[in-house]
C-alpha positions as a printed Julia matrix, in Angstrom:
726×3 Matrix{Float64}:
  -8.72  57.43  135.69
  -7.08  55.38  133.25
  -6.17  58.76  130.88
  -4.72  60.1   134.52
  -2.82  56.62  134.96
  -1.3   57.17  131.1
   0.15  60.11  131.87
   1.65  59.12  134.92
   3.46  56.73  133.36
   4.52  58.94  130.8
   6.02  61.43  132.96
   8.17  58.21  133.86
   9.24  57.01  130.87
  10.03  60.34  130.03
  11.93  61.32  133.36
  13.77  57.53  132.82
  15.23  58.52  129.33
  16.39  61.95  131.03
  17.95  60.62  133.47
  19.86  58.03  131.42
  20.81  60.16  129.02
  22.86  62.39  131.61
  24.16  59.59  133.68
  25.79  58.06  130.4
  27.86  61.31  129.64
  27.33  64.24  131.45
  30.05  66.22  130.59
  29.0   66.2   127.13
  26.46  68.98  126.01
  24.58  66.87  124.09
  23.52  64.7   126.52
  22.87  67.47  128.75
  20.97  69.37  126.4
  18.99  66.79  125.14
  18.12  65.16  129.12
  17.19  68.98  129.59
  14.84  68.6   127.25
  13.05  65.83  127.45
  13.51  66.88  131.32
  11.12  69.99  129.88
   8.93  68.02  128.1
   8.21  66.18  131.91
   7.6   69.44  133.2
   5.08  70.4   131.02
   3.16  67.07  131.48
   3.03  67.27  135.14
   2.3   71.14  135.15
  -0.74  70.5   132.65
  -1.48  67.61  134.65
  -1.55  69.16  138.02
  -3.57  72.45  136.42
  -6.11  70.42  135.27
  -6.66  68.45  138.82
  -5.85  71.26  140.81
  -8.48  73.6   142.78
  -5.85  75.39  144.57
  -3.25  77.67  142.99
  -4.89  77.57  139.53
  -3.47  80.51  138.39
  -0.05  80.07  139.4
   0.14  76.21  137.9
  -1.49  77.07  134.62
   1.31  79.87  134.31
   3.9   77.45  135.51
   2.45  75.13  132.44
   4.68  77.73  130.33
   7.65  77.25  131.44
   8.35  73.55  129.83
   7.69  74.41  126.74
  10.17  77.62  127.18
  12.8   75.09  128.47
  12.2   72.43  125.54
  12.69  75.92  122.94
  15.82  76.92  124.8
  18.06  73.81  125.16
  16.66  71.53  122.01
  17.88  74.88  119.79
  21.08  74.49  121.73
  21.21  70.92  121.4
  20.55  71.31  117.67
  23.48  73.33  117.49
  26.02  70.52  119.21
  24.59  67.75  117.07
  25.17  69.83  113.49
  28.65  70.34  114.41
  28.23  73.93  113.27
  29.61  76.71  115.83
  27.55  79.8   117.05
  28.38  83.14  117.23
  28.61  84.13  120.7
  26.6   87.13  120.4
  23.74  85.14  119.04
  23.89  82.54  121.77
  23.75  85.59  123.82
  21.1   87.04  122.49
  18.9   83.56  122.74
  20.02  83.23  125.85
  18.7   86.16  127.52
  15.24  86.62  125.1
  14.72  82.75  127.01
  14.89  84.39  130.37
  12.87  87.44  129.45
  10.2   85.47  128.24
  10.54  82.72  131.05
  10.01  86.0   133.54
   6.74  87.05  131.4
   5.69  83.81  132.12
   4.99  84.33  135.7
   3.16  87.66  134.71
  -0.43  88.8   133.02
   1.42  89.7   130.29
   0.96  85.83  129.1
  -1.07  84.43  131.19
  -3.91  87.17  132.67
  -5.75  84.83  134.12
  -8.22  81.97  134.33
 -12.28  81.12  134.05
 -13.77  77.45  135.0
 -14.6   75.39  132.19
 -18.16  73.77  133.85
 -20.47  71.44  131.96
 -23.79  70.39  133.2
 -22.56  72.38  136.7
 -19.54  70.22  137.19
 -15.92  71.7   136.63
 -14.14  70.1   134.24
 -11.02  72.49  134.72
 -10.13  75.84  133.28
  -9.12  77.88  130.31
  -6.57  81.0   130.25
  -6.89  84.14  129.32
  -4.44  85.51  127.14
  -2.25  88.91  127.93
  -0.81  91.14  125.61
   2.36  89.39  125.32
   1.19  85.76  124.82
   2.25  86.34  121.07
   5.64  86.7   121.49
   5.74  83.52  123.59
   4.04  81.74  120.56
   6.46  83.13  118.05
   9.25  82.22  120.33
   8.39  78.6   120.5
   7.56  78.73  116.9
  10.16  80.1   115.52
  12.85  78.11  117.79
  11.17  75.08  117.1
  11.36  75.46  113.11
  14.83  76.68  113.11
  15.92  73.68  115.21
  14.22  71.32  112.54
  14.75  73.29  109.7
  18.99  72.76  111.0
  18.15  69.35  111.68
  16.76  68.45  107.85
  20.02  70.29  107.15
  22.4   67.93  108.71
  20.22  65.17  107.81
  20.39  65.84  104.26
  24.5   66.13  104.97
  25.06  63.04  106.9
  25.79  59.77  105.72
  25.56  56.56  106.91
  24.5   55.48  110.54
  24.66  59.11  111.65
  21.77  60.07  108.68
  19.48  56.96  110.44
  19.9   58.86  113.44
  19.38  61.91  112.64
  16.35  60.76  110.31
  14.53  59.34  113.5
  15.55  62.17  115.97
  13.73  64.62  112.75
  11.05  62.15  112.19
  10.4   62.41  116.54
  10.51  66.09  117.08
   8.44  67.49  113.94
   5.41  65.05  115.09
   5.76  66.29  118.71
   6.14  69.98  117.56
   3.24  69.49  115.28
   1.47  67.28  117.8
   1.68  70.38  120.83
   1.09  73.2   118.14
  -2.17  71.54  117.14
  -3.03  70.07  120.53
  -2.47  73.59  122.8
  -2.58  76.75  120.14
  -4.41  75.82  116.62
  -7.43  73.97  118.53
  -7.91  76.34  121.3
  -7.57  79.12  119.16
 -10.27  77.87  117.09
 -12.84  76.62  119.92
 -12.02  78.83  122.42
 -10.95  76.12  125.23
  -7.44  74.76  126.57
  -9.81  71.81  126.99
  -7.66  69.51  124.01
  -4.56  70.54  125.48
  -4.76  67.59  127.94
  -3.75  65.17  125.12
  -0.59  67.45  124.3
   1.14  65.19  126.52
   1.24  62.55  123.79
   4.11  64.7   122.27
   6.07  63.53  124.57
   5.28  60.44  123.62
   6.16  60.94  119.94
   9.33  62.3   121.05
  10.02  59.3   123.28
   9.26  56.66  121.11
  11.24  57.62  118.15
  14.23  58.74  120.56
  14.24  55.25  122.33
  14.31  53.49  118.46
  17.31  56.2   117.87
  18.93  54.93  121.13
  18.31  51.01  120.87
  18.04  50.1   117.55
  20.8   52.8   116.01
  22.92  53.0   118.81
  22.15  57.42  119.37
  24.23  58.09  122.59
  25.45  54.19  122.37
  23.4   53.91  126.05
  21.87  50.63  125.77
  23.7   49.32  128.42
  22.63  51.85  130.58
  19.27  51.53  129.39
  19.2   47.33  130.4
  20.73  48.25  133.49
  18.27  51.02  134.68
  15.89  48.55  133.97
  17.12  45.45  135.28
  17.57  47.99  138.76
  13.83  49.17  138.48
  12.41  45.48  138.02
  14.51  44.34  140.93
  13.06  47.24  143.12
   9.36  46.61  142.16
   9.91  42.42  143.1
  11.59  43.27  146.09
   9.17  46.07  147.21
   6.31  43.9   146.34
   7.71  41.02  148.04
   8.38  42.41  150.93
   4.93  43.66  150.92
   3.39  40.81  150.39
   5.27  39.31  153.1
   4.68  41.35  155.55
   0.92  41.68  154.91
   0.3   38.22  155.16
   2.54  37.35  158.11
   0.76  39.87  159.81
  -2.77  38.62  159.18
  -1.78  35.28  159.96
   0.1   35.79  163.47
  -0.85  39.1   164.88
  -4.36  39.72  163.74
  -5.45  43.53  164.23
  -3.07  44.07  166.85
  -1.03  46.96  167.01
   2.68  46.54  166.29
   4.62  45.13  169.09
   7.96  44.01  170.0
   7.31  40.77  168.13
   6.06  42.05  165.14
   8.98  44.42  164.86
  11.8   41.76  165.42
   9.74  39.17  162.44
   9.85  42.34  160.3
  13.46  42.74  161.02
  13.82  39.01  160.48
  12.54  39.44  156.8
  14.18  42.2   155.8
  17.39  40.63  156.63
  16.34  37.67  154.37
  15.17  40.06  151.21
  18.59  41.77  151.8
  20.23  37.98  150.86
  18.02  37.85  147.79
  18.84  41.31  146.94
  22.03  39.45  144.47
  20.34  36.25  142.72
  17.53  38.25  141.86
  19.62  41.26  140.74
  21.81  38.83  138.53
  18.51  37.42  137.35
  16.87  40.8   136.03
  20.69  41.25  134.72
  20.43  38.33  132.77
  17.11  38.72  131.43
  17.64  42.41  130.46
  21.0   41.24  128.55
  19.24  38.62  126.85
  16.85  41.68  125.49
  19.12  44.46  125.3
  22.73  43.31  125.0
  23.07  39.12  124.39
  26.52  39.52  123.08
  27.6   41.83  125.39
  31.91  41.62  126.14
  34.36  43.26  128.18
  36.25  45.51  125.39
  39.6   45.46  127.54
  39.32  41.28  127.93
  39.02  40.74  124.55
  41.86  43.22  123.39
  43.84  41.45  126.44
  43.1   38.08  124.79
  43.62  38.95  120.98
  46.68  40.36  121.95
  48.26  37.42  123.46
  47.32  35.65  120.56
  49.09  38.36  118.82
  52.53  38.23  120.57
  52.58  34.44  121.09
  53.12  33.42  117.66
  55.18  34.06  114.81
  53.99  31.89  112.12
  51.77  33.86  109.57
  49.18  30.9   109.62
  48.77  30.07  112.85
  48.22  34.13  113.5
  45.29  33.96  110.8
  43.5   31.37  112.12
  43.91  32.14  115.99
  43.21  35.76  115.36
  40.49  35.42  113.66
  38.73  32.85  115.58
  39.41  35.01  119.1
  37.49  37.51  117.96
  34.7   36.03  116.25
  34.4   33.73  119.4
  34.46  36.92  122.01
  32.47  39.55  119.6
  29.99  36.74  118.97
  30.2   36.74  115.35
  29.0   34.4   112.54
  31.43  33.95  110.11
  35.04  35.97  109.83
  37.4   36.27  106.7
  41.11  37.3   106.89
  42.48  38.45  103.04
  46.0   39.02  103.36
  47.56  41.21   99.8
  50.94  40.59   98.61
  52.09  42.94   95.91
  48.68  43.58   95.06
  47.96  40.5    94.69
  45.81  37.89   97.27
  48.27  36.22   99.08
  46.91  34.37  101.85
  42.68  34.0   102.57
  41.91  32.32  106.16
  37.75  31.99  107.17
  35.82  31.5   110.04
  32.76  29.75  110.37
  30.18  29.08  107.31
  31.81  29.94  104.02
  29.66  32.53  101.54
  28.83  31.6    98.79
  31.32  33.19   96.22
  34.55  35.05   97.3
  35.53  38.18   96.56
  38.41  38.64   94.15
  40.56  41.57   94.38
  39.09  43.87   92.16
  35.67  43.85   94.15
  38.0   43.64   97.59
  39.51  47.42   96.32
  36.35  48.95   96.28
  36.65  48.63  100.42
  38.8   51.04  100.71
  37.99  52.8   103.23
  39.41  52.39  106.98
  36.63  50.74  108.16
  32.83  50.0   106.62
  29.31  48.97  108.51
  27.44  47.73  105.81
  24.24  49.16  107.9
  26.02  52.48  107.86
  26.36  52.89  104.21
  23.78  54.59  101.58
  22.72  52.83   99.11
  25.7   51.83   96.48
  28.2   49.71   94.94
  29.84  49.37   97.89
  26.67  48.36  100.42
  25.37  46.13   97.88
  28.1   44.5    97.19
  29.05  43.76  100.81
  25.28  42.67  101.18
  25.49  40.34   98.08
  28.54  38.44  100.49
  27.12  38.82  103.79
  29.94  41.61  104.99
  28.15  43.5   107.62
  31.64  45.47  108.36
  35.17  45.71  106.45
  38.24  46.69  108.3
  41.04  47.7   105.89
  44.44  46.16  107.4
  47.29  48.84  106.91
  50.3   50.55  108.89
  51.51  53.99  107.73
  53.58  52.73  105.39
  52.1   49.44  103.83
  48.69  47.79  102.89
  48.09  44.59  103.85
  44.89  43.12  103.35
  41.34  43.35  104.76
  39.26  41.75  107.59
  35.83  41.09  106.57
  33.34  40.18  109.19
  29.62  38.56  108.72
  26.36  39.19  111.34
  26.57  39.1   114.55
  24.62  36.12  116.05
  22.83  38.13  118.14
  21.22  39.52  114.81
  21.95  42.98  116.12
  24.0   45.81  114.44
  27.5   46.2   115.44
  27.45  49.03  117.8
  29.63  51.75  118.81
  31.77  49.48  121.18
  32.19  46.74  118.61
  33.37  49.62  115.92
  35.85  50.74  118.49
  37.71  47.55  119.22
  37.55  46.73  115.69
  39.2   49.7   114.78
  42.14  48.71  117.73
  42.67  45.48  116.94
  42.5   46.32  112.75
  46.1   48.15  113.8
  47.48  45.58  115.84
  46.69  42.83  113.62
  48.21  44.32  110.87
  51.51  45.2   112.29
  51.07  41.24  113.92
  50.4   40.19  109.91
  53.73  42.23  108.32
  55.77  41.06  111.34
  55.21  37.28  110.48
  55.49  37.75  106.75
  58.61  39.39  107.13
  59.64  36.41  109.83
  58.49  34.0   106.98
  60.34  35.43  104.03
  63.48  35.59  106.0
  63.13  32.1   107.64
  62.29  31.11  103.71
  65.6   33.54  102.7
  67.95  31.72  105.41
  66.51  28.25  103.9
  67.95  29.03  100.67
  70.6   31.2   101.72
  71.97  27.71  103.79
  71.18  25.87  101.04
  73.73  28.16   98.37
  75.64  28.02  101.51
  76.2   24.48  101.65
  76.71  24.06   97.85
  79.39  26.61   98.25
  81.11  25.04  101.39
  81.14  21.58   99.12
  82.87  23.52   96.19
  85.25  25.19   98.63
  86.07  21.99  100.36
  86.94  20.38   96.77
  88.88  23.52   96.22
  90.56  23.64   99.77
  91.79  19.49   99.33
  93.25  20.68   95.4
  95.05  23.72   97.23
  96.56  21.51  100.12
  97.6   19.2    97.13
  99.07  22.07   95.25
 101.02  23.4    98.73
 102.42  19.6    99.39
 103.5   19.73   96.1
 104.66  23.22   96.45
 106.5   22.87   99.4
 108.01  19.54   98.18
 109.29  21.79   94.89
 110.76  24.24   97.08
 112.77  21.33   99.32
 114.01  19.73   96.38
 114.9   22.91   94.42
 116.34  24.56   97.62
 118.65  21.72   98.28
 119.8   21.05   94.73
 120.3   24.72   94.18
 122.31  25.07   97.93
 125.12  22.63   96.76
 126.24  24.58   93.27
 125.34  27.74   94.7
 128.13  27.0    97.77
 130.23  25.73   95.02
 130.14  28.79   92.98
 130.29  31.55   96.25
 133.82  29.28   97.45
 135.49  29.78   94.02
 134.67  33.4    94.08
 135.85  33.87   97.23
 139.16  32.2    97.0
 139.29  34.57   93.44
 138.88  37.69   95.51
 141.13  36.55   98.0
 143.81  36.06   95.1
 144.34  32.3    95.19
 143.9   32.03   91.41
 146.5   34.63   91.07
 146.39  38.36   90.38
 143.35  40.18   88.89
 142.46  43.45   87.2
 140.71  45.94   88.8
 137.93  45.6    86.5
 137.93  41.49   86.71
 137.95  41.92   90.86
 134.6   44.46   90.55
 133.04  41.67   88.28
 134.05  38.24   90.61
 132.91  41.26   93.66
 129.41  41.43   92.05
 129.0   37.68   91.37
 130.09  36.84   95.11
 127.2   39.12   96.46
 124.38  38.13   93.83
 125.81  34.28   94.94
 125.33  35.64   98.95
 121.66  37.01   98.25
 120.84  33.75   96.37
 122.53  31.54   99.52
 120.3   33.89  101.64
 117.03  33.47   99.35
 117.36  29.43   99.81
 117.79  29.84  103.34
 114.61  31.22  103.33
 112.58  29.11  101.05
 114.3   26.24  103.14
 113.18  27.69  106.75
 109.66  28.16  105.2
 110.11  24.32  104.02
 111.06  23.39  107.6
 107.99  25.55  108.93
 105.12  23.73  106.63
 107.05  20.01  107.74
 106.92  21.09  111.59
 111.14  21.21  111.22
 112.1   24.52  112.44
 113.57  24.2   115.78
 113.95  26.5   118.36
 117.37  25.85  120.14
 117.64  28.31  123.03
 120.95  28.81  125.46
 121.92  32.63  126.85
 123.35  34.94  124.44
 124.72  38.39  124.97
 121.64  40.11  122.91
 123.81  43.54  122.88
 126.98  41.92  121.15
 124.89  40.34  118.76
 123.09  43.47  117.62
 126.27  45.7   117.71
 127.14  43.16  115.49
 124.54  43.38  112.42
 124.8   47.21  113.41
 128.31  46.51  112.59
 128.22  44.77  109.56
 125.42  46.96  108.05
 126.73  50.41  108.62
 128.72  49.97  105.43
 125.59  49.52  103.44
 124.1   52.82  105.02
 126.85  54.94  104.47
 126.7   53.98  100.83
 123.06  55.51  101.22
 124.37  58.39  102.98
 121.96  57.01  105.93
 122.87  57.6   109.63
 122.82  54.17  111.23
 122.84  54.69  115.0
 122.84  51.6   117.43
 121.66  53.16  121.01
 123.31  50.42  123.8
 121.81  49.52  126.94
 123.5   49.87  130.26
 126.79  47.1   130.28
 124.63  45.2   133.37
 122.26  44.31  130.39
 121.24  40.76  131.7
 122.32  37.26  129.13
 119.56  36.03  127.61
 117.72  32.86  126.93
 117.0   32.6   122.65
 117.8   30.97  119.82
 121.11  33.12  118.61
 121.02  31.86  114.72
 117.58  32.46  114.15
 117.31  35.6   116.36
 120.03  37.09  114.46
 118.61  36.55  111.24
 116.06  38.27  112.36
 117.71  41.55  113.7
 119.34  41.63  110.42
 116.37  41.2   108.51
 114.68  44.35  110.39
 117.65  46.66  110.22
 118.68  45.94  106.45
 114.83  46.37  105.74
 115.5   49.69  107.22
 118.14  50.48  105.34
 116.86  49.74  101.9
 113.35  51.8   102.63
 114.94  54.9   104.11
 115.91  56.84  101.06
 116.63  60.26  103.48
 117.23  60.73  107.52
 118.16  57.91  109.93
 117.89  54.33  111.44
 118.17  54.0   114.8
 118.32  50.68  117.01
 117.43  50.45  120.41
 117.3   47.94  123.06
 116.36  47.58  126.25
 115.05  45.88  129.28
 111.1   46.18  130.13
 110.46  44.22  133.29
 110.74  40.48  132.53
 111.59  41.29  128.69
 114.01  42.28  126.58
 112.55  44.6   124.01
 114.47  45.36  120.58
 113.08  48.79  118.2
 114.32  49.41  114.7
 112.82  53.02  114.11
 113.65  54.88  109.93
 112.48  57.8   108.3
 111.42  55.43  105.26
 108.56  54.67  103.25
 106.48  53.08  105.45
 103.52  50.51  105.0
 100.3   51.9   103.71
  97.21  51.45  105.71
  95.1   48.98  103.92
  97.98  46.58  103.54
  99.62  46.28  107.34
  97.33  43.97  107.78
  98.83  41.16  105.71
 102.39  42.14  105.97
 103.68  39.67  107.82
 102.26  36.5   105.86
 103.79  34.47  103.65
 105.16  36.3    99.58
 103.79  39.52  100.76
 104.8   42.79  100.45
 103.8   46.18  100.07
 102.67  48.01   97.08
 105.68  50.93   97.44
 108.14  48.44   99.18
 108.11  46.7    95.43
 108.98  49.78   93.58
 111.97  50.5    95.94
 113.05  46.91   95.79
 111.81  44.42   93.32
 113.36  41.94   94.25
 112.02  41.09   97.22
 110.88  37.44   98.3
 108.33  38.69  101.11
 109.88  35.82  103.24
 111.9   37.69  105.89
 108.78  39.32  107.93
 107.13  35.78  107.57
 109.65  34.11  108.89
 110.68  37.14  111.58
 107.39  36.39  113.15
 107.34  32.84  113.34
 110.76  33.28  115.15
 109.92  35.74  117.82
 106.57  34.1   118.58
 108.12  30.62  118.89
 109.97  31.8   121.06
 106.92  33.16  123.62
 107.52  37.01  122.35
 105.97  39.48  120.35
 106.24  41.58  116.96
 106.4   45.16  117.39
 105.3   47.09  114.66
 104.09  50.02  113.6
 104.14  52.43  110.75
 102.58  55.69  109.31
 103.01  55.78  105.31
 105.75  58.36  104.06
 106.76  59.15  107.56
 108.78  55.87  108.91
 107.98  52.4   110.58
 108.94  50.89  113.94
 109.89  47.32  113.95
 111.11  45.05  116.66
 110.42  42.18  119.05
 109.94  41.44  122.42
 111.55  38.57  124.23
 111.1   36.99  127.42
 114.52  36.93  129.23
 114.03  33.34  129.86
 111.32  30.92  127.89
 108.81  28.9   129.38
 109.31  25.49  129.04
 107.36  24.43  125.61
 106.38  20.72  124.19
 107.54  20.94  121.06
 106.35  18.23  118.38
 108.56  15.68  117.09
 109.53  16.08  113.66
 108.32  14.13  110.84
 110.76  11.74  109.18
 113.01  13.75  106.26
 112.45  12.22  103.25
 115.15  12.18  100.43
 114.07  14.84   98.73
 114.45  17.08  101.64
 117.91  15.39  102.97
């Protein structure tokens, strides 16, 4: 009885494991293979089982006994095949394929099985033994031979593998050449040699073998990585057995206590009702209980993967200081993974740059010599062969190494101690280390590179500030130098105007023969002098409007002015100095309704002037042509040559103070780069606009644009002259 009980319960253990194994993954072949055959190694239990208890049928069960052990042959060689990563012809899998099915059809045949005879002893029946037929060898060579070719590819890819996967593989070896041995001896070798099936009752213990050393595979060295499922089927089961024994229980005793032997009635069937009801609302505490209980076995630092990514990353993206993101990081995870100690080594030009721990320090650190023999993506200590590299991790307490780098950089390494569960870190825990090993180390570059520029903009404001002092020093010495400047330029301007004025009278009244007649040659001479006296006049007029400009002097004195009379004038007075150029100097007039308007004549005119003789002295071939016209509310005024033009690089400083243009100063050298200065300062003071614009060796465009009548404009009192200036 108690042999029968064993191997009840070992059809369902065995049936359990199946049945987990598919559920976990079952669109992956090795978890169907291998549920299909431990699934086979059930069916040959409960066949042998029922042949030996049956008295109906015998023939037919004890040939159905065959067909497990053809199943196990058929999908553990296929299952071999998935788990050594090695692929199969197609003609071969083929061939397997349909020699299974043959010999799976002999099975139901006398060509294996040709019969039966009772196996009696003292005139009782103890069960029965086959009788061979002729083809019961090649069933025995076929398991055989598939058997030892599926562990003789197994030793194989043991002797390959490294690491966790050679643990597995060592146990899943170790489980299925004792349970291959186990049925060999158990149903061939000992009937063979006594004549009698009678010891293959106990072949069910392969199973067993199988089992045990599959479970260890699956709990202990994460095979499949179904643990979970494992606590759960279990916690499921133990809450079924309470709550069918409860209810039971329950009903059994109600029953004797308040209806006796009676039959069931409408009372009885309403309490019933009543009770199931209240097992129904126990159904969840008790389920949470088992849950809790099979965790605490099973999984007691189990996690939610996608919580803990969720809460490293926030971590992650709410801070920027390198520091902070050490210690925060690292203490998320080694809270939520449930681990004892963490260490964060951050490398800086191959050198340690940062080191930030968690929990109990180790003993001795590593430096980074021993650190750069971990160079590998990611390390489990319990994975590893025996080596530097294990035993030096072991000699620290580093159960796993995570190698922090992006595709470009290396950055430093995230060592992590036991977990305090005392369990190895399983396939879920190598997973999410290998996520958040990325994300931190992008997190980790991003705040170094934050900190080296926040440390770069320290110093960087820091030169700054040392240079703004120097150029303040150096801005108050200028402003001193420009005071004095400008001062120079009063005082020489009005000692220089009185001589000069002086000088240009006495030539004049010469020319105009008040100091009697002259030669020819004497009048060229005094004609020379007068106009080098007239450029001078003009030169101090300049330095003296700049003068007024810098002491807030320079006036603007508006009234209306005929704009067209006073152009056709400079046109005028100009044309001479074109046609000594041989340039065509062409003044295009408005219509005669051309409206008065409201300026500053002097100034404006100085200005006209200034454009058109510019003009003149930069066209060397072609024409100058001056337009004007009205353009809504404005007068607008366009001096257009074929001259030189401005060069691109300097336009934009042509109209400030002693500039001028690299070719304007070899056609005239003798320039004071005053009149475009001081052009500008006229027009705009007076609410208008330069116009400009040029194209180098092709011409230039210059002109103004004037509202016919100003707005009304506060102008600033001027400063008292002092007697330098008078």
């Amino acid at each position: 009885m108690v042999f029968l009980f064993l191997k009840l319960v070992i059809i369902i253990v065995e049936l359990a494991i199946a049945s987990l194994v598919l559920v976990k993954n079952p669109r992956s072949a090795i978890n169907r293979y291998l549920s299909l055959s431990i699934a086979g190694i059930s069916l040959w239990t409960i066949t042998s089982l029922i042949s030996d208890q049956s008295t109906a049928e015998v023939l037919l069960w004890n040939r159905l006994v065959f067909v497990g052990p053809i199943l196990i042959v058929f999908s553990f060689w296929f299952l071999v095949q998935r788990l050594v990563s090695r692929p199969i012809k197609l003609s071969y899998q083929r061939f397997f394929s349909l020699l299974s099915v043959v010999i799976l059809a002999f099975a139901f045949t006398p060509l294996i099985v040709a019969g039966v005879r009772p196996r009696e002893q003292a005139g009782n029946l103890l069960g029965y033994d086959i009788t061979h037929g002729s083809l019961y060898g090649l069933f025995l060579t076929y398991f055989v031979v598939g058997m030892i070719a599926a562990i003789i590819q197994l030793y194989s890819h043991y002797r390959r593998s490294r690491g966790l996967e050679r643990v597995q593989s060592r146990y899943i070896l170790l489980g299925t050449s004792l349970a291959t041995i186990w049925g060999l001896v158990t149903n061939v070798f000992l009937s063979l040699i006594f004549g009698s099936s009678v010891y293959s009752q106990y072949g069910a213990f392969a199973g067993v073998l199988f089992s045990v050393f599959l479970a260890y595979a699956i709990i202990r060295h994460r095979f499949l990585d179904i643990r979970l499922v494992v606590a759960r089927s279990i916690a499921y089961l133990l809450l079924l057995i309470t709550l069918a024994g409860l209810y039971a229980v329950t009903i059994f005793s109600v029953s004797q206590v308040f209806f006796g032997k009676n039959i069931t009635s409408i009372g009885q069937g309403s309490t019933y009702t009543l009770l199931a009801v209240v097992l129904a609302f126990t159904f969840q505490p008790l389920r949470r209980f088992f849950e809790k209980i099979t965790n605490r076995i099973f999984y007691r630092d189990s996690y939610d993967s996608q919580v803990v990514l969720n809460e490293f990353t926030k971590v992650l993206v709410s801070e920027l200081d390198l520091d902070r993101i050490l210690k925060r990081s690292l203490t998320q995870l080694c809270h939520d993974v449930h681990i004892q100690f963490g260490q964060l080594v951050i490398f800086h030009h191959d050198r340690v740059y940062r080191i930030e721990h968690f929990g109990p320090l180790p003993k001795r650190l590593m430096v980074a010599p021993e650190l750069r023999q971990l160079d590998e993506m990611l390390l489990v200590a319990d994975e590893l062969e025996t080596g530097s590299r294990k035993s030096l991790m072991e000699e620290h307490g580093v159960r796993v190494s995570v190698s922090l780098h992006t595709r470009e950089e290396f950055v430093g390494y995230l060592l992590l101690g036991d977990k305090l569960s005392g369990d190895i870190y399983s396939n879920q825990d190598i997973e999410l280390l290998e996520i958040i090993g990325k994300e931190l180390a992008v997190a980790i570059l991003n705040a170094k590179a934050y900190e080296e520029i926040s440390q770069f903009n320290i110093t960087l404001q820091q030169r700054v500030d040392h240079a703004t002092s120097r150029l303040r020093v150096a801005n108050r010495h200028l402003k001193e130098l420009d005071h004095a400047k400008d001062e120079f330029i009063s005082m020489a301007s009005h000692q220089l105007r009185t001589p000069l004025t002086t000088i240009k009278g006495y030539l004049s009244m010469m020319l105009e023969g008040d100091a009697g007649r002259m030669t020819a040659a004497q009048k060229e001479f005094a004609g020379y002098a007068f106009g080098s006296s007239e450029r001078m006049v003009n030169l101090i007029s300049d330095l003296l409007n700049v003068s007024r400009l810098s002491a807030g002097r320079f006036l603007i004195q508006t009234k209306p002015t005929d704009v067209v009379q006073m152009v056709a004038d400079e046109v005028r007075q100009l044309q001479s100095h074109a046609a000594a150029k041989g340039i065509q100097l062409v003044f295009e007039k408005p219509s005669p309704s051309f409206p008065l308007v409201e300026l500053d004549e002097n100034k404006t005119r100085q200005v006209i002037m200034n454009f058109i003789d510019n003009a003149i002295y930069y066209t060397q071939v072609g024409s100058v042509k001056v337009s004007l016209r009205q353009a809504g509310d404005q007068v607008r005024l366009e001096v257009r040559d074929t001259g030189i033009g401005v060069p691109e690089a300097e336009k934009k400083k042509l109209f400030t103070k002693f500039f001028r243009a690299g070719n304007a100063q070899e056609v005239r050298p003798d320039g004071t780069g005053l009149g475009l200065y001081l052009a500008k300062r006229v027009v705009e003071d007076q609410d208008g606009t330069i116009i400009f614009e040029s194209t180098e060796g092709k011409g230039s465009v210059f002109g103004f644009e004037l509202p016919l009548k100003p707005k009304p404009k506060h102008r600033p009192k001027p400063r008292a002259v002092t007697a330098k200036e008078s």
